[in-house]
C-alpha positions as a printed Julia matrix, in Angstrom:
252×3 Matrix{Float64}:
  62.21  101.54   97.1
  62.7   103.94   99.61
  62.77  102.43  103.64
  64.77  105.11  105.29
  62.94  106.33  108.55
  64.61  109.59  109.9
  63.7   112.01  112.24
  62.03  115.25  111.57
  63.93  117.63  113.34
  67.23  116.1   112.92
  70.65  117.67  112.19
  69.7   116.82  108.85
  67.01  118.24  108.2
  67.42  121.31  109.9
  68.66  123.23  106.63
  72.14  124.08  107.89
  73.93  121.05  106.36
  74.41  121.04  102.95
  76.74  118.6   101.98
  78.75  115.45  104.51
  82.19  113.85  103.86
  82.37  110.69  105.27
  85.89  108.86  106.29
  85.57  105.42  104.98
  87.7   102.95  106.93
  86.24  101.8   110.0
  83.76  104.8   109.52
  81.59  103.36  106.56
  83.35   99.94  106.28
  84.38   97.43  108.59
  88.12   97.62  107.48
  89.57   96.86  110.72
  88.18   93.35  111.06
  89.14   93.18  107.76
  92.84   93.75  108.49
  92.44   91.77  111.41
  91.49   88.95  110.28
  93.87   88.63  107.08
  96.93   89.66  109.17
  96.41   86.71  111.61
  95.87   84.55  108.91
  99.15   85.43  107.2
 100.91   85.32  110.4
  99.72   81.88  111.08
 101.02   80.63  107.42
 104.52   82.5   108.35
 104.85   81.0   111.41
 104.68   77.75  109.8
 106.77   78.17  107.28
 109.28   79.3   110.0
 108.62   76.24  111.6
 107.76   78.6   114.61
 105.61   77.05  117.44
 105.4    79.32  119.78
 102.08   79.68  121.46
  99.67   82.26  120.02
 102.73   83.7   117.38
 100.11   84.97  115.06
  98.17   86.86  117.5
 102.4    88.39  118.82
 102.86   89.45  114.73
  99.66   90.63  114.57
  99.74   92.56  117.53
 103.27   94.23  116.2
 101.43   95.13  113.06
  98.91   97.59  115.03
 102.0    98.87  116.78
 103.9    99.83  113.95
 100.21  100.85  112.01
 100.47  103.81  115.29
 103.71  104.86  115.28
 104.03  105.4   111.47
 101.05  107.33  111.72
  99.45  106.48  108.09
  98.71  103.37  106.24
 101.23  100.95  104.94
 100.12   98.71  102.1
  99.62   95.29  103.85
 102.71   93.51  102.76
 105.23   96.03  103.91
 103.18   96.33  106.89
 103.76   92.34  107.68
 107.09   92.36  106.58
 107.89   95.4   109.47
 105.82   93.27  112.1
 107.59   89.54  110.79
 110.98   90.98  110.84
 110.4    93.05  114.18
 109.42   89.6   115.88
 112.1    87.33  113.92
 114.96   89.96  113.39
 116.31   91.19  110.05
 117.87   87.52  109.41
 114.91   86.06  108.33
 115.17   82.46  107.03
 113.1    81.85  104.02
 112.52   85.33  103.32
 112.38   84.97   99.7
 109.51   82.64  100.24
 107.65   84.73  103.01
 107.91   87.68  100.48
 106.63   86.33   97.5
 103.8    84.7    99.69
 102.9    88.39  101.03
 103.4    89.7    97.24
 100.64   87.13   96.65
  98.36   87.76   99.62
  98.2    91.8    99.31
  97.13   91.35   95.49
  94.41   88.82   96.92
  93.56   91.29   99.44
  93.09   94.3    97.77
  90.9    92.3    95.47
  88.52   92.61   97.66
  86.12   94.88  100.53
  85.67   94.66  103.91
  81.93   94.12  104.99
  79.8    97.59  105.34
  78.54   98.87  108.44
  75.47   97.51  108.82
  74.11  101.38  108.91
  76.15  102.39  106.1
  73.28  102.22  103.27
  70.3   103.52  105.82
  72.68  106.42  106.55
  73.66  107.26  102.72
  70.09  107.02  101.96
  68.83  109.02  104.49
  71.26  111.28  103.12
  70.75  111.29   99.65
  66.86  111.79  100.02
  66.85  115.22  101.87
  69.27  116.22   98.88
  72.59  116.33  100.64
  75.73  116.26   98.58
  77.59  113.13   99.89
  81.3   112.96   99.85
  84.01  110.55  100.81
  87.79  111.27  101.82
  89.81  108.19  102.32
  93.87  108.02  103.49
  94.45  104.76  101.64
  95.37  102.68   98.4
  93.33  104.69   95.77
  92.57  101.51   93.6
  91.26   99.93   96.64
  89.47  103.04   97.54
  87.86  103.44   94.44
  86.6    99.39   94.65
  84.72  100.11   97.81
  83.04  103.45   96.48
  81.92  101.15   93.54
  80.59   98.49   95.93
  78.58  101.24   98.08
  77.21  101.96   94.62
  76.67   98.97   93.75
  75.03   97.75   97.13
  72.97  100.77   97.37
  71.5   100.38   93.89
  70.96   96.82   94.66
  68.93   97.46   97.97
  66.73  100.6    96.86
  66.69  100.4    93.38
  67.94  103.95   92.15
  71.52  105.28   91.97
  73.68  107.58   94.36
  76.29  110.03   93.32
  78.78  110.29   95.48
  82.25  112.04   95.09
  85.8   111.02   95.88
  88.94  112.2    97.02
  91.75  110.2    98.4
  95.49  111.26   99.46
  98.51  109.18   98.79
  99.89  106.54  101.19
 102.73  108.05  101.71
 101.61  111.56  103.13
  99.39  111.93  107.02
  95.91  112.19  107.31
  96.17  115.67  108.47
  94.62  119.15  108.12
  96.15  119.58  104.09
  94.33  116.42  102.77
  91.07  117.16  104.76
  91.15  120.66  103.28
  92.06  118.85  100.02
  88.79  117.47   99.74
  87.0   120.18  100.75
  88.42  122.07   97.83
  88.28  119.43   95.53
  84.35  118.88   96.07
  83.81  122.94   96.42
  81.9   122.3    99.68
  81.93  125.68  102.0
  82.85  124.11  105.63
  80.61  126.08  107.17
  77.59  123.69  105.85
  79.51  120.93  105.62
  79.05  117.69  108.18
  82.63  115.39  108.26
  81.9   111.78  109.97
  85.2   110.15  110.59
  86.01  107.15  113.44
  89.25  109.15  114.32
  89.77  112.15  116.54
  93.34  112.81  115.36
  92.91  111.57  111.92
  89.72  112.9   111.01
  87.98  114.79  113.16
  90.59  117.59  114.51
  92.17  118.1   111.15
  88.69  118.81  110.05
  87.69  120.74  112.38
  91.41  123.07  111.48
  89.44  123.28  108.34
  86.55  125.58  109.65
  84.47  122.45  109.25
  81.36  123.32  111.81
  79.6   120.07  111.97
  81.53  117.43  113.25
  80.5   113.77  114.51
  83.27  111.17  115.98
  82.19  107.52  115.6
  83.66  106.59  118.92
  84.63  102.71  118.6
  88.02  102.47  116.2
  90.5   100.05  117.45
  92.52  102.76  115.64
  91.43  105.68  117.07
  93.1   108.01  119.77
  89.76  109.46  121.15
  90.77  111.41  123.98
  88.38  114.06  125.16
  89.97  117.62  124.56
  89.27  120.94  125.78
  87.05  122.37  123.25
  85.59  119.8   121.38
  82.48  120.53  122.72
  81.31  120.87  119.13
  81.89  117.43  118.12
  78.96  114.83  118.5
  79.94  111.19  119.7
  77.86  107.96  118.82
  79.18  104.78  119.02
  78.2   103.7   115.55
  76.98  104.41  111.92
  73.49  104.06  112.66
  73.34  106.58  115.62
  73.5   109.38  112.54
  69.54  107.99  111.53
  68.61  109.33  115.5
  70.58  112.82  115.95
């Protein structure tokens, strides 16, 4: 069944928009909770093993992990990004480290095994979406069997909640490159989508945003809440709509 309420004279139903890529970390998915809250668990169980007592340690390895996440500037499968952040607080000695990395072997298979939580306006929004015939896209900068998992569970979920399917294509880019204008246009390419009707929601203005926008993407909205992001207003981004969440798409 069909509940989406939308208004008449949005973006969206104006005629000009055509098809809409959506980032999915942190944009449809609550992925950096997700992090967050397996990373401090891991940390804790390191610490221990490390016999390490030190007040508030997991929050200190933690906290290493988002600095390294920014400087490298793309995703790092979660066990080499715990091993930087352990060895950056405990040095390259590390005792037990045998131990610690067959425990994080274990942990990143458990974790990737697994989705963050959707936004709670992720479904509205796709359905909203899918009912005024928009083509619906997703580019993600992350581990492509994991990427593919959450696609299936927005399918899944969707189906579940209003009873009908939703096509919606995929394109991801490897680990190892940026999230930058050539994986952007990428997708673009890859789901034959003219940028000039095409709407790109991402939580990132470096990430997502400006290298779509390099693209000749017109339509551009910034979900302005990442812990990730670097959200800076620019000169001449007058052109790109901020809301602070998912949802905020249902009212524009």
């Amino acid at each position: 069944m069909n509940n989406t309420n939308f208004k008449e004279d949005s973006i969206f139903t104006s005629g000009n928009i055509k098809s809409v890529i959506f980032d999915l970390d942190d944009t449809l998915f609550e992925t950096g909770e997700y992090y967050k809250t397996n990373m401090l668990l891991i940390a804790e169980h390191v610490s221990k093993l490390l016999e390490d007592n030190t007040p508030n340690i997991a929050e200190k390895i933690y906290e290493q992990g988002v600095i390294i996440h920014k400087e490298v500037g793309h995703p790092m499968l979660l066990d080499n990004l715990m091993k930087a952040a352990i060895t950056r607080i405990y040095g390259d000695n590390l005792s037990k480290e045998e131990e610690i990395d067959s425990y994080l072997k274990k942990e990143v298979e458990l974790f990737y095994q697994q989705t963050p939580k959707l936004k709670s306006g992720s479904l509205p929004v796709l359905d909203m979406v899918n009912t005024l015939g928009i083509t619906i896209g997703i580019h993600s900068h992350s581990q492509h069997e994991w990427t593919e998992r959450k696609v299936k569970y927005i399918q899944d979920s969707f189906k579940e909640r209003y009873g009908r399917e939703i096509s919606i294509l995929l394109h991801s880019t490897p680990l190892e490159g940026k999230k930058d204008k050539e994986g952007w246009g990428e997708a673009l390419r890859s789901f034959n989508f003219d940028p000039n009707t095409t709407l790109i929601v991402g939580d990132n203005l470096r990430d997502d945003i400006l290298p779509a926008q390099a693209n000749g993407v017109k339509y551009l909205v910034l979900i302005n809440n990442s812990i990730y992001s670097s959200n800076a207003v620019l000169k001449g981004d007058g052109n790109i709509l901020r809301i602070s969440d998912i949802e905020e798409l249902l009212t524009l």
